[in-house]
C-alpha positions as CSV (number, residue, x, y, z in Angstrom):
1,X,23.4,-2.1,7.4
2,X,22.4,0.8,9.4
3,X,22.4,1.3,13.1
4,X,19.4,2.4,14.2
5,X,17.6,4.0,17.5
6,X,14.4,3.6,18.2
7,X,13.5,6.0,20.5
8,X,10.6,4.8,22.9
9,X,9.0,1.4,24.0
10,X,5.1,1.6,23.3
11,X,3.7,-0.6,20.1
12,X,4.7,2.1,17.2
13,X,7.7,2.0,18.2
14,X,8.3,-1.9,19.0
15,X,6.5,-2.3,15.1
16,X,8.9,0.2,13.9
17,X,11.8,-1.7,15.4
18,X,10.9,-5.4,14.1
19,X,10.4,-3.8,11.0
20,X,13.4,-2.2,10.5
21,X,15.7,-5.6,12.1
22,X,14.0,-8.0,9.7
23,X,14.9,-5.5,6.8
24,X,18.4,-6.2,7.6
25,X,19.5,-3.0,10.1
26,X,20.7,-3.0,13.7
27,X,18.5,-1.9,15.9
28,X,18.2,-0.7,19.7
29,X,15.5,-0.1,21.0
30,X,15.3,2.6,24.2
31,X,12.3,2.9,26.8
32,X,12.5,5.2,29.7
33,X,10.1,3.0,31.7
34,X,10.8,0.0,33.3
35,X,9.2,-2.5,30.4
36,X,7.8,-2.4,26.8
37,X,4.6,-1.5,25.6
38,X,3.0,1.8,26.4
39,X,-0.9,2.2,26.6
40,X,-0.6,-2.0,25.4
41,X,1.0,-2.8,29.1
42,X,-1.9,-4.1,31.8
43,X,-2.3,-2.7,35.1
44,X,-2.4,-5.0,37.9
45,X,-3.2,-4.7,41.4
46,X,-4.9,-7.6,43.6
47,X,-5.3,-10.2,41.4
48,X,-6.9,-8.0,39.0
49,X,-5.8,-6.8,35.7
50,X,-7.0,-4.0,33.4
51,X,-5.9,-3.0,29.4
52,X,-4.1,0.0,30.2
53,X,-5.3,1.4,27.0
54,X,-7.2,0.1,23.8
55,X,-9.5,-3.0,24.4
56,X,-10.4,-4.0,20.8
57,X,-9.1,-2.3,17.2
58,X,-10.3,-1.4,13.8
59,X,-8.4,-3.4,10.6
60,X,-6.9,-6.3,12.3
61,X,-4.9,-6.6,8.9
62,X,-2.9,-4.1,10.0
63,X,-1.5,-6.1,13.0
64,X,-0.9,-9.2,10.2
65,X,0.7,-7.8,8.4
66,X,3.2,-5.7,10.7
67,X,4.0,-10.0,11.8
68,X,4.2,-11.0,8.4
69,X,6.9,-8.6,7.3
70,X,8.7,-9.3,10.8
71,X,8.7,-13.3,10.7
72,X,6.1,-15.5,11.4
73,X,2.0,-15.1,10.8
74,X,0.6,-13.5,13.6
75,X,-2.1,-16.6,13.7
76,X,0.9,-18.2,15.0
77,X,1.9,-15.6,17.9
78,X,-1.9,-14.7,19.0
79,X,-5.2,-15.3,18.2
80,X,-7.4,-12.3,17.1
81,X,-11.3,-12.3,17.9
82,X,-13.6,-10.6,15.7
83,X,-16.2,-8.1,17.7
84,X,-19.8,-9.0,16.7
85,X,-20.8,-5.9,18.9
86,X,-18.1,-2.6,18.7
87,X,-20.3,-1.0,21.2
88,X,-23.6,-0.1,22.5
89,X,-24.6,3.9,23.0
90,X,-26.7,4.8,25.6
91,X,-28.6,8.5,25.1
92,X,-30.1,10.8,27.7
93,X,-33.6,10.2,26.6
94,X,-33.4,7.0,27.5
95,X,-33.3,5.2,23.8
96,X,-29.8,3.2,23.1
97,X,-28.3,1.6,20.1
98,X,-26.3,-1.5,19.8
99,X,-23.6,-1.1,16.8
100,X,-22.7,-3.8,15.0
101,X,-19.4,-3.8,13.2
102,X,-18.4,-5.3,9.4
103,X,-22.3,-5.4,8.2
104,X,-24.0,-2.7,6.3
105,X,-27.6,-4.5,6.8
106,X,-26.5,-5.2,10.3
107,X,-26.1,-1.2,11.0
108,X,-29.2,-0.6,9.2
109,X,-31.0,-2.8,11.1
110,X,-29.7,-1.4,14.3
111,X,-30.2,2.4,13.5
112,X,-34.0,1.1,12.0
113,X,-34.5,0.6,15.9
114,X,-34.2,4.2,16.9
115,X,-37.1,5.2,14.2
116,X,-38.1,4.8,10.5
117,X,-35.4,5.6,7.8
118,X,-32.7,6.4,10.0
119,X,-30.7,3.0,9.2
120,X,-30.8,4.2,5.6
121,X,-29.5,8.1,6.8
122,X,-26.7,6.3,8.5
123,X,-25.5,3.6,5.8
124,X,-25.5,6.5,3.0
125,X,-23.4,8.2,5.7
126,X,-21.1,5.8,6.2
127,X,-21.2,5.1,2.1
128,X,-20.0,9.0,1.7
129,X,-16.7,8.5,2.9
130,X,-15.2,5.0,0.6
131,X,-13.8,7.4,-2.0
132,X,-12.1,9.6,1.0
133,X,-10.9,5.9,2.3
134,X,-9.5,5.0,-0.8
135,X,-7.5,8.0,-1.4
136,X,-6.4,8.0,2.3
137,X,-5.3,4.4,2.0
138,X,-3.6,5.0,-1.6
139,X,-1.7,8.4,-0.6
140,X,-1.3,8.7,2.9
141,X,-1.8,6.0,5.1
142,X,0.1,3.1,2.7
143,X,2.9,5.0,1.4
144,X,5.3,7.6,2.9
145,X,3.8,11.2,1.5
146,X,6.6,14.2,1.1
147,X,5.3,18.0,2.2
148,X,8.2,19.5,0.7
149,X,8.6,17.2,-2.5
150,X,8.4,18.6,-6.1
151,X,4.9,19.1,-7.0
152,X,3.5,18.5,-3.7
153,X,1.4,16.2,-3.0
154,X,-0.9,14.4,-5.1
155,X,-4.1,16.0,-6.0
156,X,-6.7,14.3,-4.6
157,X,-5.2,13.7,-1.5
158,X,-4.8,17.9,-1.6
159,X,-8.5,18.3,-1.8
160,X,-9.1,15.6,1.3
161,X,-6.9,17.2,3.4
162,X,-7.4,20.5,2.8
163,X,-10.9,20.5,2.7
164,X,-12.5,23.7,4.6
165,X,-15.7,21.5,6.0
166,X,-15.5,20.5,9.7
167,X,-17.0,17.1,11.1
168,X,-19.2,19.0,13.5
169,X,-20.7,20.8,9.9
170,X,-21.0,18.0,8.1
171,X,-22.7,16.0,10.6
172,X,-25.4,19.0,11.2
173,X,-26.2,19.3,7.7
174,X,-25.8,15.2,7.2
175,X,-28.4,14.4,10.7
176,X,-31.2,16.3,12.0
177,X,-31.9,13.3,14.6
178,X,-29.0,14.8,18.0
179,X,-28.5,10.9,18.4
180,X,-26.9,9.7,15.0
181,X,-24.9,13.0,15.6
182,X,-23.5,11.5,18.6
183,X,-22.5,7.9,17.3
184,X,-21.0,9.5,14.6
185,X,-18.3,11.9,16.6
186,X,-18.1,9.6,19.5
187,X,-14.5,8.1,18.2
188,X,-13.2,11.4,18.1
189,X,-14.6,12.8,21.2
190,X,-13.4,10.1,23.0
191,X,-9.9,10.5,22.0
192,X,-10.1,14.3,23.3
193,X,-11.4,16.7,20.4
194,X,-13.9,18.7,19.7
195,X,-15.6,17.8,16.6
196,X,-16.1,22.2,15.5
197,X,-12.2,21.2,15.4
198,X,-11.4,18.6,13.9
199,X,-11.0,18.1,9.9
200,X,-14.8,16.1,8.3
201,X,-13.0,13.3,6.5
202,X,-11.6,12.0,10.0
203,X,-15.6,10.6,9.9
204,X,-14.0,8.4,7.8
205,X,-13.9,6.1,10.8
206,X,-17.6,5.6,10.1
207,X,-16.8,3.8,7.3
208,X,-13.7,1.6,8.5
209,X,-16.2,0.2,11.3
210,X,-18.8,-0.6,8.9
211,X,-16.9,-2.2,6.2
212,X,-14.2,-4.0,8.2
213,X,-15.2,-4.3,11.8
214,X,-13.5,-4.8,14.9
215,X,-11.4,-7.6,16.9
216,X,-9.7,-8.5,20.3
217,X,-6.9,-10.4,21.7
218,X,-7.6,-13.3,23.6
219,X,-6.0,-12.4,27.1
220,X,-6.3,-8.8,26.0
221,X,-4.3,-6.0,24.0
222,X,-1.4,-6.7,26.7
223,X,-0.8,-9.6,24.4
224,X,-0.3,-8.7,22.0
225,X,2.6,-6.6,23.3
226,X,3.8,-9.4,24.6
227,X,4.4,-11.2,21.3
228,X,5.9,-8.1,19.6
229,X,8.1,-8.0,22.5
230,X,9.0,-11.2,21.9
231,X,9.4,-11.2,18.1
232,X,11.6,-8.2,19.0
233,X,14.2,-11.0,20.4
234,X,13.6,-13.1,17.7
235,X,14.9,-10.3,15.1
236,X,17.7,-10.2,18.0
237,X,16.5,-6.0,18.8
238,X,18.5,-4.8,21.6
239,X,16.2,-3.7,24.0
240,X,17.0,-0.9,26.6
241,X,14.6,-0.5,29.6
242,X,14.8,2.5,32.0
243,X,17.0,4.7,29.8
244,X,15.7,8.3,29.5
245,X,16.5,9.5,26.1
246,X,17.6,13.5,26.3
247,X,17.4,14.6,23.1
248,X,19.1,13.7,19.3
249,X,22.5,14.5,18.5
250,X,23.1,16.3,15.2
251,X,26.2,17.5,13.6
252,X,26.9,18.7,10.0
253,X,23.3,19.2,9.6
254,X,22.3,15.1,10.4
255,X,21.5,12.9,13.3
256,X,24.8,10.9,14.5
257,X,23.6,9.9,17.9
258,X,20.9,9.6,20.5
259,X,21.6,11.2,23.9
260,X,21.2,9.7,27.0
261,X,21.9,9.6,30.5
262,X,24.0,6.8,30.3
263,X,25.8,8.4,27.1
264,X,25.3,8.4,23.5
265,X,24.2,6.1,21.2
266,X,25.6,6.3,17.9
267,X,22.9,5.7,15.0
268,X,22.8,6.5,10.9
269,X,18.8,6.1,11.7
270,X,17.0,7.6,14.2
271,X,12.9,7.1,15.0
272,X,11.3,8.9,17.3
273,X,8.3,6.9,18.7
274,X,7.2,9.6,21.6
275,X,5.9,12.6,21.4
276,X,8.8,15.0,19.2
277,X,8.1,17.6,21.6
278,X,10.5,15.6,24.4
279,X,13.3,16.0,21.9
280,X,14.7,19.4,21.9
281,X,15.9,18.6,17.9
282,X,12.9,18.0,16.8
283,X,10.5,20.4,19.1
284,X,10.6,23.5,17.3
285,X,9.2,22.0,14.2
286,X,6.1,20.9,16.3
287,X,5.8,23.8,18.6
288,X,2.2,24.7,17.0
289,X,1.0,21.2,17.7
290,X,-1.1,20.2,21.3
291,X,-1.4,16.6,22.4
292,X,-5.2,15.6,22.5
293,X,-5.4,14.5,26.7
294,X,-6.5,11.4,27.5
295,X,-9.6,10.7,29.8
296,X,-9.9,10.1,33.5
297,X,-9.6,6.5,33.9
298,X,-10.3,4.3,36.8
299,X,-9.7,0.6,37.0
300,X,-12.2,-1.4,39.3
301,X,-12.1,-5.2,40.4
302,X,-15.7,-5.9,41.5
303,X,-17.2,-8.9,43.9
304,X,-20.0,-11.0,43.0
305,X,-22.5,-10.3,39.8
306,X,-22.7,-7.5,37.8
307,X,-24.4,-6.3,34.7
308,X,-23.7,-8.0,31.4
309,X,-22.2,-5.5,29.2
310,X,-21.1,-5.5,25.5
311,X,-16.9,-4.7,25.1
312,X,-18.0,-1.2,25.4
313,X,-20.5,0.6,26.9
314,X,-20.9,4.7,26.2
315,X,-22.9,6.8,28.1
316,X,-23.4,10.2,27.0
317,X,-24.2,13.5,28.7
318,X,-21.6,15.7,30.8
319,X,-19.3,13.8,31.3
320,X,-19.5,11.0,29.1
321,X,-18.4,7.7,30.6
322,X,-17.4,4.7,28.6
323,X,-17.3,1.0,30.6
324,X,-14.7,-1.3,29.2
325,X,-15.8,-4.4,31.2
326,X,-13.0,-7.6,30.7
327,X,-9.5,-7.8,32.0
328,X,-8.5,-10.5,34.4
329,X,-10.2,-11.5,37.5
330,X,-10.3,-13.7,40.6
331,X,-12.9,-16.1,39.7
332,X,-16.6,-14.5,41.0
333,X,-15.4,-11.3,40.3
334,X,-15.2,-8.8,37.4
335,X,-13.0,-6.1,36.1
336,X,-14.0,-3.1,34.4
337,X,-12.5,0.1,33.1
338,X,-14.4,3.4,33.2
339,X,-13.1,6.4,31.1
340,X,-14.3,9.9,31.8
341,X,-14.8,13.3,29.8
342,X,-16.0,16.3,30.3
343,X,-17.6,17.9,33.3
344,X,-16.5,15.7,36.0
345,X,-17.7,17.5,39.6
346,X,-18.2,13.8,41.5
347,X,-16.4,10.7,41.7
348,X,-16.7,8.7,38.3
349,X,-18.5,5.5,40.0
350,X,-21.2,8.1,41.7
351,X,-21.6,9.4,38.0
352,X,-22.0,6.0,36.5
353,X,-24.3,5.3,39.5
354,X,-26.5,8.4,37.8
355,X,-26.9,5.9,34.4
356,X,-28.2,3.0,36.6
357,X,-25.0,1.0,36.7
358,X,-24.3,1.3,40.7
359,X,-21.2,-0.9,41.5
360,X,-20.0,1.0,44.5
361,X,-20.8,-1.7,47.4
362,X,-19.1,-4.8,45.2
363,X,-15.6,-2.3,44.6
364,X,-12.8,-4.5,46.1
365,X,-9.9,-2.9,44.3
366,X,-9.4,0.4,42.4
367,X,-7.0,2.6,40.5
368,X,-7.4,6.0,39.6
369,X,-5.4,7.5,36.7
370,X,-5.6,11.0,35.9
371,X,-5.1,12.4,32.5
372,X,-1.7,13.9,33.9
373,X,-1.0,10.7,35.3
374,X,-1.2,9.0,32.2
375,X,1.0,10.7,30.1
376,X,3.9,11.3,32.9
377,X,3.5,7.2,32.7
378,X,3.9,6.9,29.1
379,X,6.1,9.4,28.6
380,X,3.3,11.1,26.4
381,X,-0.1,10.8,25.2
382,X,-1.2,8.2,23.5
383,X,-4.3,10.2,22.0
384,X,-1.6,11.9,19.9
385,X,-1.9,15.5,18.1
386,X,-5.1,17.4,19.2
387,X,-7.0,18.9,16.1
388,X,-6.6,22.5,16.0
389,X,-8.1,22.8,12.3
390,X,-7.2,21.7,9.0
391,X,-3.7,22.7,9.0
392,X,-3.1,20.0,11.9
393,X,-2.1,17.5,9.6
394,X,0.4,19.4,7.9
395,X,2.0,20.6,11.1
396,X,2.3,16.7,12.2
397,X,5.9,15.0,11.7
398,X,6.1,11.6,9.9
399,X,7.2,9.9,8.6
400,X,10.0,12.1,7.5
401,X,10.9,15.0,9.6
402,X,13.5,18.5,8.6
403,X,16.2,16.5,10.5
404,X,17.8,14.2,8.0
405,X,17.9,10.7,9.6
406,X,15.2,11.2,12.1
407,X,12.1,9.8,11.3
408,X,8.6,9.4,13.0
409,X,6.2,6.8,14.2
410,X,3.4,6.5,17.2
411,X,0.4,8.0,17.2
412,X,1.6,11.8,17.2
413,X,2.6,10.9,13.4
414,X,-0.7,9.8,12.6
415,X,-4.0,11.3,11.7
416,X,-5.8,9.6,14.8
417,X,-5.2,7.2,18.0
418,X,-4.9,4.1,18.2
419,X,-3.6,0.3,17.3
420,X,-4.1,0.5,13.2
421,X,-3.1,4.3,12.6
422,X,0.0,3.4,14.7
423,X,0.7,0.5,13.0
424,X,0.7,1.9,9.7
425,X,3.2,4.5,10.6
426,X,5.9,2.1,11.9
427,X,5.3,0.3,8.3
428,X,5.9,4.3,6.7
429,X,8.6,4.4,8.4
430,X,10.3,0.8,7.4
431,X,9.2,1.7,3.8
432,X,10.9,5.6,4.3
433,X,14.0,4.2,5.4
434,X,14.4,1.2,3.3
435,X,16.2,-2.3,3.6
436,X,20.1,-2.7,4.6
């Protein structure tokens, strides 16, 4: 049996540690906030409550089976709702598209409703990338992949990664409408990168949406860190809130310890579950890496009716706004969430105002969180590793890392944001390490 720190609270790390206790190791868990979950955790003020971060998620069988390997089915812990709508796009000319998730006729269909033939453009698009899925799924995302192990990686997941063609390229050459140009880099461009920047099989996403869809939490994504957290007691995780990790301890060229105000914490395993970059140890072997920002977000509880809206609403030009409408409410009222990129030179309600969605007079309540504010919250961002180019993924740690015993899960040890890339690194790392 191994002792094991976890280092950080948010939901790679919590899937990392249930992981790792049901395999038979003892495991602390350390958060420097004052509770678990990260970007999972609501916001609450005056009755109201907001998802702090994601509102809905790609492969939900990602989430089953992180609960599967750690006890009991998740259909036991939390109900998951399938999204028959993953979003609607609303363009500056004054046309908009409703997406459809998990149908190929269904996207046709939709993308047939901004002209002739472009539902077939767009289905062939999305078709491009199942061969780059499979290998990603096979050699990367599945199973722990070694930079520095004899031979290298395998092959084709060589030519995927270090492919010279940008998303930004491939999209030009793949759309000549501005519009299908625009759904496809919208995932990207809402986690904070430029598409000139950023690698083309991350378009790959296309793909994911098309084939598998999307799904929910009933009562939100705060739930679901709710039942990890309490699966977490389950696996009988010792759980540390308000402890401010300083840094790993290493001696005779391994991790021994975790550092902390309050002392150190010996360990045989260490995961780090934040951004590397707060750990002096680990920092100089990500010093070439940026985090991608997250947007300017601010929580509203409204009075009275209000617009129907699908789960998420984007509105492009400079900025682009995105309405996440949901959350908890006082009954006759709403809440919403509305994320901001780009040019922002007027308050974000004024700018939504602009699109024809003016909410200003039924505001009640309202919390502003700038991109700073964010990540001093979590400790991070959640957005994870900006792409810089190709070479980003190679200058990413995880799941293994130069520091024997330290190993890394969250989103800055995964090729994008969010629920399912997150989750598939805690289950690298599980796998990396091994049982007791």
């Amino acid at each position: 049996m191994a002792r094991v720190v976890v280092v950080g609270g948010g939901f790679g790390g919590m899937a990392a540690a249930a992981r790792l206790a049901k395999l038979g190791h003892a495991v602390t868990l350390l958060e420097r906030g004052g509770r678990l979950g990260g970007a999972l955790a609501e916001v609450e003020q005056d009755g109201f409550a907001w998802d702090g971060g994601p509102t809905s998620a790609l492969l939900p069988a990602v989430v089953r089976d992180l609960f599967r390997k750690s006890g009991r089915p998740l259909e036991r812990e939390l109900e998951l709702v399938p999204l028959e709508v993953l979003r609607e796009h609303r363009f500056e000319d004054g046309t908009s598209l409703t997406l459809p998730g998990g149908s190929r006729a269904a996207q046709i269909r939709a993308f047939d409703s901004l002209g002739d033939g472009l539902g077939r453009r767009w289905a062939d698009h999305a078709h491009s990338y199942a061969e780059t899925w499979d290998v990603l799924r096979r050699d990367y995302l599945e199973h722990p992949w070694d930079r520095a192990a004899p031979g290298g990686i395998r092959r084709e997941l060589a030519a995927v990664l270090d492919g010279r063609q940008t998303l930004a390229r491939r999209l030009r050459r793949t759309f000549r409408d501005e519009r299908l140009r625009l759904v496809a880099g919208h995932p990207l461009v809402a986690q904070g990168h430029r598409l000139r920047d950023v690698p083309a099989w991350l378009g790959v996403t296309a793909y994911v949406e098309q084939r598998f869809g999307g799904w929910t939490a009933v009562g939100g994504m705060a739930a679901l860190a709710t039942a990890l957290e309490r699966r977490l007691a389950t696996r009988k995780v010792e759980v540390r809130t308000g402890t401010d990790v300083g840094d790993v301890v290493v001696r005779d060229g391994r991790a021994v310890a975790v550092a902390t105000g309050d002392g150190e914490h010996e360990a045989d395993v260490v995961v780090c579950a934040v951004d590397p970059r707060r750990l002096p140890a680990l920092a100089p072997y990500v010093e070439r890496t940026m985090p991608a920002l997250p947007p300017t977000v601010v929580h509203v509880g409204l009075e009275g009716p209000v617009p129907g809206l699908p789960p998420e609403l984007v509105l492009h030009g400079d900025p682009l706004l995105v309405v996440r409408p949901g959350g908890r409410a006082p009954e006759g009222s709403s809440a919403w969430t509305v994320h901001a990129r780009g040019t922002l030179l007027e308050d974000a309600l004024v700018a939504l105002a602009r699109h024809g969605l003016d909410v200003r007079a039924q505001v009640v309540t309202r919390v502003d969180r700038s991109p700073r504010q964010l990540v001093e919250d979590w400790g991070g961002s959640p957005m994870g590793v900006l792409w810089q180019g190709r070479a980003t993924v190679r200058r990413r740690l995880g799941p293994t890392t130069p520091v024997p015993g330290v190993y890394v899960a969250g989103a800055h040890a995964t090729p994008g944001a969010g629920i399912p890339f997150v989750g598939l690194s805690a289950a690298l790392v599980a796998e990396a390490v091994g049982p007791a």
